[in-house]
C-alpha positions as CSV (number, residue, x, y, z in Angstrom):
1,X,-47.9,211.7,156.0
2,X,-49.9,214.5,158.0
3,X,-49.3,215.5,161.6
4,X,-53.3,214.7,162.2
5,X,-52.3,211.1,160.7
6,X,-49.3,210.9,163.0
7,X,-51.6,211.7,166.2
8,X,-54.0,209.2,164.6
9,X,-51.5,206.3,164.8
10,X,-50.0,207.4,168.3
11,X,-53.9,207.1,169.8
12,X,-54.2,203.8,168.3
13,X,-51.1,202.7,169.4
14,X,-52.0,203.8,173.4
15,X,-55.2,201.9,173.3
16,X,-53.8,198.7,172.3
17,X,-51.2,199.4,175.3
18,X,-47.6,200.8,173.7
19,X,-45.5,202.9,176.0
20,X,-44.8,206.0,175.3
21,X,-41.0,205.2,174.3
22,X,-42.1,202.4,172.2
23,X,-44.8,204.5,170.2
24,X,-41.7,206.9,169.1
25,X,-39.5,204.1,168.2
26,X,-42.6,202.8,165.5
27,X,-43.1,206.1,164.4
28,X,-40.0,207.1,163.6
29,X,-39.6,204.1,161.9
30,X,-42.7,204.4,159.9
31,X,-42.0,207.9,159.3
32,X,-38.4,207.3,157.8
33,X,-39.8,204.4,155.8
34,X,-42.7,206.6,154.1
35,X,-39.8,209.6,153.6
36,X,-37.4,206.5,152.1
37,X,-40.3,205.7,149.9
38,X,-41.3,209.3,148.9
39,X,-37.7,209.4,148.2
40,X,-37.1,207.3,145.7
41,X,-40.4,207.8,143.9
42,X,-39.2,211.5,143.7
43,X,-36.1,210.8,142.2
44,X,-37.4,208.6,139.6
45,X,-39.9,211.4,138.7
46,X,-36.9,213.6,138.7
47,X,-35.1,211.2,136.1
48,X,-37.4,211.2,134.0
49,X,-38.3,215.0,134.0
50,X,-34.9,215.5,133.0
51,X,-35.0,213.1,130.3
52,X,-37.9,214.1,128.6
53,X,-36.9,218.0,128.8
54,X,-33.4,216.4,127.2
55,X,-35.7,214.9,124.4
56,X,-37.6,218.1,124.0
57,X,-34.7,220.0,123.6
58,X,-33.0,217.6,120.9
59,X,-36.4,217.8,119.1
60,X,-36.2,221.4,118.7
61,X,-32.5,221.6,117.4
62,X,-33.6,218.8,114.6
63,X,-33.6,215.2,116.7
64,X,-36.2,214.0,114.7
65,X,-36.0,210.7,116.8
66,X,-35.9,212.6,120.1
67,X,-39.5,214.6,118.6
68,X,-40.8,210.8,118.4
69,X,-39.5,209.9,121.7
70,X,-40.4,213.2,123.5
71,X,-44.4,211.8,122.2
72,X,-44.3,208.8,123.5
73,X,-43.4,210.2,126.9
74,X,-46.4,212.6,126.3
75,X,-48.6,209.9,125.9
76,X,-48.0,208.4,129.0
77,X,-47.5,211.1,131.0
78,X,-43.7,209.7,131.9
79,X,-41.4,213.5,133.1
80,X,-44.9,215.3,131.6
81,X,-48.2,216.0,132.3
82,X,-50.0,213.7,130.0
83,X,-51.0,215.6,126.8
84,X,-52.1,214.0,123.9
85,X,-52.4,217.0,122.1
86,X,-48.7,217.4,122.7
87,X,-47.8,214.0,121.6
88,X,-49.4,214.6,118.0
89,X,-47.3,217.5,117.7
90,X,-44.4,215.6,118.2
91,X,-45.1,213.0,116.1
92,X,-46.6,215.3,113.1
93,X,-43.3,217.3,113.0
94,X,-41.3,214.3,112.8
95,X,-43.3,213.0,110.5
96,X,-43.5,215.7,108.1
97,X,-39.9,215.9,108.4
98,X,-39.7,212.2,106.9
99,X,-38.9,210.6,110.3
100,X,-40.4,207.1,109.2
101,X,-41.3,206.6,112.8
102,X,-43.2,209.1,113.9
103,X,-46.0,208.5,110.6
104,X,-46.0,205.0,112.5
105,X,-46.7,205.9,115.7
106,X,-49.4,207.8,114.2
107,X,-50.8,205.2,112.2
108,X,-50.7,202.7,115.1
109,X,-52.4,205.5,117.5
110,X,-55.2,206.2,115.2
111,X,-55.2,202.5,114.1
112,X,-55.9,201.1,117.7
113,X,-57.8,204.1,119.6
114,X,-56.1,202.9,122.9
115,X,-54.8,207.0,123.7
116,X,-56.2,208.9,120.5
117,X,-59.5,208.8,118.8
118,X,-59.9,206.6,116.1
119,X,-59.4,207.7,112.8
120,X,-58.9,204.9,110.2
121,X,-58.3,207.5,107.2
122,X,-55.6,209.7,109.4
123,X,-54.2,206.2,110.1
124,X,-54.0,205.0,106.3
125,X,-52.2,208.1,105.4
126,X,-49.8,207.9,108.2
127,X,-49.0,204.2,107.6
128,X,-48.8,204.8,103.9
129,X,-45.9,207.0,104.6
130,X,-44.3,205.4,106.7
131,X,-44.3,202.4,104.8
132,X,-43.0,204.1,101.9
133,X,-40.2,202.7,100.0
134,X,-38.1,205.6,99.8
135,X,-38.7,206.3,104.3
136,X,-36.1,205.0,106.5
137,X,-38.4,202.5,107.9
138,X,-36.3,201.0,110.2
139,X,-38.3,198.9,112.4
140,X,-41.1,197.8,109.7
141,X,-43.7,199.7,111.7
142,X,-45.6,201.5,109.2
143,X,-45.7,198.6,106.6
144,X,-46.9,196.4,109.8
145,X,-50.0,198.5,110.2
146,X,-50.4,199.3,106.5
147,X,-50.6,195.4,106.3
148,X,-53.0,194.6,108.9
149,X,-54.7,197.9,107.2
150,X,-55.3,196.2,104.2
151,X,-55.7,192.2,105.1
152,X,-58.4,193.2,107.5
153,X,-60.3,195.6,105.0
154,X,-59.9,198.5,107.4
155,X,-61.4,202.0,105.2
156,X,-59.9,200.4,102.1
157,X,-60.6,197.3,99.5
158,X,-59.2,194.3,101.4
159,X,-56.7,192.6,99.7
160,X,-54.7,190.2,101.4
161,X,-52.1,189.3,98.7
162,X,-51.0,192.7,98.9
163,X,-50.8,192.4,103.0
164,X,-48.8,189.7,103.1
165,X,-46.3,191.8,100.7
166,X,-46.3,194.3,103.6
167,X,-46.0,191.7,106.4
168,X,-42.8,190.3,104.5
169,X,-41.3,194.0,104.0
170,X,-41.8,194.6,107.4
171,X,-40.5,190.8,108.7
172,X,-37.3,192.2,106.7
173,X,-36.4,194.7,109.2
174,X,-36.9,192.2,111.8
175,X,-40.5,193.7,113.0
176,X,-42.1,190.9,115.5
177,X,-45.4,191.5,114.7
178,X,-45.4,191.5,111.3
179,X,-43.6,188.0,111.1
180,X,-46.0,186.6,113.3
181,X,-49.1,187.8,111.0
182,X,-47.1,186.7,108.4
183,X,-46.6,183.1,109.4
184,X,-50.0,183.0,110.9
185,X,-51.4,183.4,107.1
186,X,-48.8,180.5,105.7
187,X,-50.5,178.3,108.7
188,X,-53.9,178.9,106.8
189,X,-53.5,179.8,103.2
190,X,-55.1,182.2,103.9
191,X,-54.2,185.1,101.2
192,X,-50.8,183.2,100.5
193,X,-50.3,179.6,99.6
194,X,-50.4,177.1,102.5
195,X,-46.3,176.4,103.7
196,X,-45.6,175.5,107.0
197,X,-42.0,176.0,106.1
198,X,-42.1,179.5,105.4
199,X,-44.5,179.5,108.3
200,X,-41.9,179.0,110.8
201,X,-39.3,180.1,109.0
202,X,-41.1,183.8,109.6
203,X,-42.4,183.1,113.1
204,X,-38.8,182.0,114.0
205,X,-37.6,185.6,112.4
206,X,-40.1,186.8,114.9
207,X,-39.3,185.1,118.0
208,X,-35.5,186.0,117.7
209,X,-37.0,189.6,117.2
210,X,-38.1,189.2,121.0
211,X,-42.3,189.0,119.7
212,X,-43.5,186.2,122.0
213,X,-46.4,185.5,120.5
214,X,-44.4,184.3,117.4
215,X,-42.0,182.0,119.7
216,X,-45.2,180.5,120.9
217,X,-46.4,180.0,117.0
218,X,-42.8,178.3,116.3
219,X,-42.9,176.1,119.1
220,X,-46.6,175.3,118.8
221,X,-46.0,174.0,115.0
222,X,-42.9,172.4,115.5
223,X,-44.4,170.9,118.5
224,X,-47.2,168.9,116.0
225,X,-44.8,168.2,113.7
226,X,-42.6,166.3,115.8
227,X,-45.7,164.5,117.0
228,X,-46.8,163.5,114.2
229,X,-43.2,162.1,112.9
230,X,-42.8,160.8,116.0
231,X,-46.4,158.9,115.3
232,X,-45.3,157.3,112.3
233,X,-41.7,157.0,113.1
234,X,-41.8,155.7,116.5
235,X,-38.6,157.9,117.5
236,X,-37.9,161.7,117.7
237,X,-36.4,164.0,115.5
238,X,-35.3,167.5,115.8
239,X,-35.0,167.5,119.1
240,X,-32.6,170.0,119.9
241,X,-34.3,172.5,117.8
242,X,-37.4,171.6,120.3
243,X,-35.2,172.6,123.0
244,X,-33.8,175.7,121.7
245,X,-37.3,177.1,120.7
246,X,-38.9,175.9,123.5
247,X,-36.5,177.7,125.9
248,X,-37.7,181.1,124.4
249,X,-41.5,179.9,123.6
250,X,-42.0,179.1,127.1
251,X,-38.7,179.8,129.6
252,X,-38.1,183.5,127.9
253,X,-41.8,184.6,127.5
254,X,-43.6,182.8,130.2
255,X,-46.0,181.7,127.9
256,X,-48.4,178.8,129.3
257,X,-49.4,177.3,126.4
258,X,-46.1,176.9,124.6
259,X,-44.6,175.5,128.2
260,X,-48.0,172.9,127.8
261,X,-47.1,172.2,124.2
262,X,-44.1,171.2,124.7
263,X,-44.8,169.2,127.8
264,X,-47.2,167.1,126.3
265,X,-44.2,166.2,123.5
266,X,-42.3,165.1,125.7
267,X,-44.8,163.3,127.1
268,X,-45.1,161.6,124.5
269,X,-41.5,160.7,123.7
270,X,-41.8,158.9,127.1
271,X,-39.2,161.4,129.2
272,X,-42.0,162.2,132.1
273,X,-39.3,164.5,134.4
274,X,-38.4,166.5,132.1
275,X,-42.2,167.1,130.9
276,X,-42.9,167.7,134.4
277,X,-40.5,170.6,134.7
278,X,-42.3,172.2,131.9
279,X,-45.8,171.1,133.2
280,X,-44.9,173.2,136.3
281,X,-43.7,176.2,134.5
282,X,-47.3,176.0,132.7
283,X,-49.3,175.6,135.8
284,X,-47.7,178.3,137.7
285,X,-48.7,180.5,134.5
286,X,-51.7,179.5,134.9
287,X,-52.4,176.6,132.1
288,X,-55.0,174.5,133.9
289,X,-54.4,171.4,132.2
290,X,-50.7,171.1,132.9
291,X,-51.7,171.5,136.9
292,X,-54.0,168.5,136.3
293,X,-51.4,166.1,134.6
294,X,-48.8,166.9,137.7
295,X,-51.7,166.1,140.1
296,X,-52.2,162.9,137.9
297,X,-48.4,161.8,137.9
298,X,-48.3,162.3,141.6
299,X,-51.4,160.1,142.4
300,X,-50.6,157.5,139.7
301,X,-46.0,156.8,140.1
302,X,-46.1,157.0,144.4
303,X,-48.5,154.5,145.5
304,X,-45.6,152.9,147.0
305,X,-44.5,155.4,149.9
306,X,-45.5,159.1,148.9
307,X,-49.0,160.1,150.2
308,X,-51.7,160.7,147.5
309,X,-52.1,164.2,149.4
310,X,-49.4,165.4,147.0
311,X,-51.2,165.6,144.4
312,X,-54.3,167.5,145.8
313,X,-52.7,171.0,145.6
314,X,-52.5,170.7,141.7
315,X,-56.1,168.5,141.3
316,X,-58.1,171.7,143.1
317,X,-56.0,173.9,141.0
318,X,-56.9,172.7,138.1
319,X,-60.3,171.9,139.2
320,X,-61.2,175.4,140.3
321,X,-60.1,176.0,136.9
322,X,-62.7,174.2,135.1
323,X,-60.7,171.0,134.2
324,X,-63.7,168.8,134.8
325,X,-61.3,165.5,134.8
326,X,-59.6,167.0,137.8
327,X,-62.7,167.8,139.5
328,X,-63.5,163.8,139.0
329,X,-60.7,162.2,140.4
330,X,-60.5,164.4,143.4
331,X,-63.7,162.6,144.0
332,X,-62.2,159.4,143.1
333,X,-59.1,160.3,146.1
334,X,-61.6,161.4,148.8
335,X,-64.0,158.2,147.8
336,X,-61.2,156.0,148.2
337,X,-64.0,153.6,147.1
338,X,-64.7,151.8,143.5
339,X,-68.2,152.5,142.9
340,X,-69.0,149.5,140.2
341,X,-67.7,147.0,142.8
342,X,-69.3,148.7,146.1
343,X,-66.1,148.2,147.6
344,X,-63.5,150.4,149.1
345,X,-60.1,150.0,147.6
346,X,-56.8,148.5,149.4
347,X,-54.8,151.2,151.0
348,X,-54.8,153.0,147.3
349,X,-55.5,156.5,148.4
350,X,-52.6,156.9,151.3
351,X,-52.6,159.7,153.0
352,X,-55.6,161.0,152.1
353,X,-58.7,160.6,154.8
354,X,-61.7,159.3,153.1
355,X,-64.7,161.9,153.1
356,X,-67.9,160.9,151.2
357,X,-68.9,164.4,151.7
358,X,-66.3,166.2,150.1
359,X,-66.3,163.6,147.3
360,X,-69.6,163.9,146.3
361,X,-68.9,167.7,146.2
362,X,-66.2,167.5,143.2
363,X,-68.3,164.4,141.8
364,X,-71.3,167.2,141.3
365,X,-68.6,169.9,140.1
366,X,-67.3,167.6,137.5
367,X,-70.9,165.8,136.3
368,X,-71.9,170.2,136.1
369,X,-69.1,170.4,133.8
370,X,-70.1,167.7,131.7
371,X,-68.0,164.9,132.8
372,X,-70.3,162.0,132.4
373,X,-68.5,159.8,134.8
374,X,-69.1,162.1,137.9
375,X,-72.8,162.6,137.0
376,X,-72.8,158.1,136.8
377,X,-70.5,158.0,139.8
378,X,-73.1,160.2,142.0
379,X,-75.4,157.8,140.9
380,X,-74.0,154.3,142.3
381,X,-73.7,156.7,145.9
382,X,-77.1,156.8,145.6
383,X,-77.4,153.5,144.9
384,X,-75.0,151.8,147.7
385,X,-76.2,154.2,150.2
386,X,-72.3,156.1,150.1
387,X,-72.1,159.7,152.0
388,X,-75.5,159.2,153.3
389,X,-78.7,156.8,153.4
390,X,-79.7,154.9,150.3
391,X,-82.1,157.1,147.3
392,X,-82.8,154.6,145.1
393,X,-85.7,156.9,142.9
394,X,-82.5,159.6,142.8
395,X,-79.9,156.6,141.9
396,X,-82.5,155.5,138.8
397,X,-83.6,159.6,138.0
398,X,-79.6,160.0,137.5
399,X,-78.9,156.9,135.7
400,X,-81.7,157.3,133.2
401,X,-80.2,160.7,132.3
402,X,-76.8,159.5,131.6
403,X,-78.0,157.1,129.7
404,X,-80.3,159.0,127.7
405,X,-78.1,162.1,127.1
406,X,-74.6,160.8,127.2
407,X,-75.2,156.8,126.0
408,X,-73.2,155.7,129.2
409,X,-73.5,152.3,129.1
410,X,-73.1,151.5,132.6
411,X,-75.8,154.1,133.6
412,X,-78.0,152.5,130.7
413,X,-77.2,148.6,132.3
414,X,-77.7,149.7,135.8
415,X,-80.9,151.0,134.6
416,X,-82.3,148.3,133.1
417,X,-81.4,145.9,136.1
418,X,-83.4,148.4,138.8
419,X,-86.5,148.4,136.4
420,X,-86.2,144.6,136.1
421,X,-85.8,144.1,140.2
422,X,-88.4,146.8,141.1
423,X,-86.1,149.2,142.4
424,X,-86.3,152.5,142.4
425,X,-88.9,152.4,140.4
């Protein structure tokens, strides 16, 4: 910090009415927390100066790994200014020198254009050698590239056969990735015979690899399968492998959608605390869906002595994410009404204060989002004259679209009964 930024804060201090003794005590406070701060950033600079002048130095006795890592620290600019000049140097002589993972990293730089330009042809020759049978290859990169190379058609004849030959080369030596691409093309057939065996059996190589995205496909797959046995066989199987994979599908990787997955399973199986633990982990990451089933759980099992207001936090949640069923029964709790009967219900929504307004408002969010309920619910308020006067030519305008477009039946009975009394009409 500056001296004039010192005097700054020591004006602005006065006007609001410090003392003098007081203003030094906050500076000086301020001023060894910025220096503490300063301090440690320094010394992680420092660190990693000195690492990356270790890995230069390596390099240039013969550390062909150190030449690889020295690059990488290039590219980011981590103990160097950022150079990506520098970092192809790196990489280049380790390469030529038959350090397997430096042709990667060039391969995969060229590949993706993230930090250098792209170059597809630098990138195939790279990844070609790499990948070569007689390179020390040691973590599958090159042949993971060279697949994904070849099954999308990237600057050569596509041919996935010969991908999925790289992808299992590559799964081999325990390469994430390529396991995952692997197993993703036994999910479709696609360029390899359809096996959901070998499909998991490769993701799973993948997940214990520490690739997340494959613990996700494991748990995902063995997720439906258990559904569907469970289906026909009215009892679970498997179970503990659910748990195992699901711990690093969802616990490990924070993944929303394999925390969902499994959620819904069991679900399903009928154990609803334990699909709520996962339910939260998936809401907190930001899975919509599994914030709307918690809302519903809490609004559905409590009517005996909890207040419905516990569930509202996870309702809006999931509402203001676009979960139009959310959006709906928000307006159902602020209601507290039933709107085919025109009468309020019997202490169902405790705890929550009954606001027509604020109903109508989610009602209109929901019907927006297509849920056809909402858009017949605002309707009967219309009709019964609920959140403000009577609008009978509105109740029949809204009624006559849900009928038309979304063949409610109520909307089309309700219809028919105003035209046949006069009303609205």
């Amino acid at each position: 910090m500056t001296v004039r930024g010192v005097i700054m804060i020591q004006q602005f201090l006065r006007r609001l009415g410090f003392s003098i003794k007081n203003i030094c005590v906050y500076l000086l406070i301020l001023v060894c927390s910025l220096s503490q701060f300063t301090l440690v950033n320094a010394q992680d600079a420092q660190r990693e100066k000195i690492l990356y002048e270790n890995y230069n130095q390596h390099c240039s006795t013969g550390n062909m790994t150190a030449c690889v890592s020295a690059g990488e620290m290039s590219l980011t600019g981590s103990g160097v200014r950022k150079s990506n000049n520098k970092a192809v140097n790196f990489f280049t002589k380790a390469c030529t020198a038959k350090e397997a993972s430096g042709c990667a990293a060039l391969a995969v730089e060229y590949f993706t254009g993230d930090r250098l330009a792209k170059d597809y042809t630098q990138s195939l020759k790279y990844a070609q050698k790499s990948c070569d049978k007689n390179s020390a290859d040691e973590k599958g990169m090159g042949c993971s590239i060279l697949g994904v190379i070849y099954f999308t058609g990237t600057n050569v004849a596509q041919n996935k056969p010969f991908a999925g030959l790289l992808y299992k080369r590559a799964c081999k030596k325990n390469n994430g990735q390529a396991c995952k691409y692997l197993a993703n093309m036994y999910v479709a057939g696609d360029g390899i015979n359809k096996n959901l065996a070998e499909a998991n059996h490769n993701a799973s190589i993948g997940c214990k690899a520490g690739h997340m995205p494959a613990c996700d496909l494991v748990t995902v797959n063995l997720t439906n399968k258990l559904r569907q046995s469970y289906t026909i066989n009215k009892e679970p199987t498997n179970v503990s492998e659910l748990v195992s994979l699901s711990n690093a599908a969802c616990v490990q990787s924070k993944n929303s959608h394999g925390c969902y997955s499994v959620a819904m399973l069991y679900m399903l199986m009928g154990d609803r605390p334990t699909a709520n633990t996962y339910f939260s982990t998936a809401c907190t990451l930001g899975e919509q869906n599994a914030c709307y089933q918690l809302g519903l759980d809490k609004r559905e099992h409590v009517y005996a002595n909890t207040s419905k207001a516990d569930a509202l936090p996870y309702l809006e949640k999931a509402c203001a994410g676009n979960v139009a069923r959310s959006c709906h029964l928000l307006g159902e709790i602020y209601a507290n009404y039933d709107y085919e009967l025109g009468t309020s219900y019997v202490s169902k929504e405790v705890g929550v204060t009954k606001n027509d307004q604020t109903a109508a408002k989610f009602f209109t969010q929901a019907c927006a989002a297509g849920f056809d309920e909402s858009c017949h619910n605002i309707g009967l308020a219309h009709f019964n004259g609920m959140g403000g006067p009577k609008n009978l030519g509105k109740a029949i305008q809204i009624f006559e679209k849900s009928c038309e477009e979304s063949l409610n039946a109520g909307a089309c009975l309700n219809v028919g009964q105003m035209y046949s009394l006069g009303l609205g009409v």
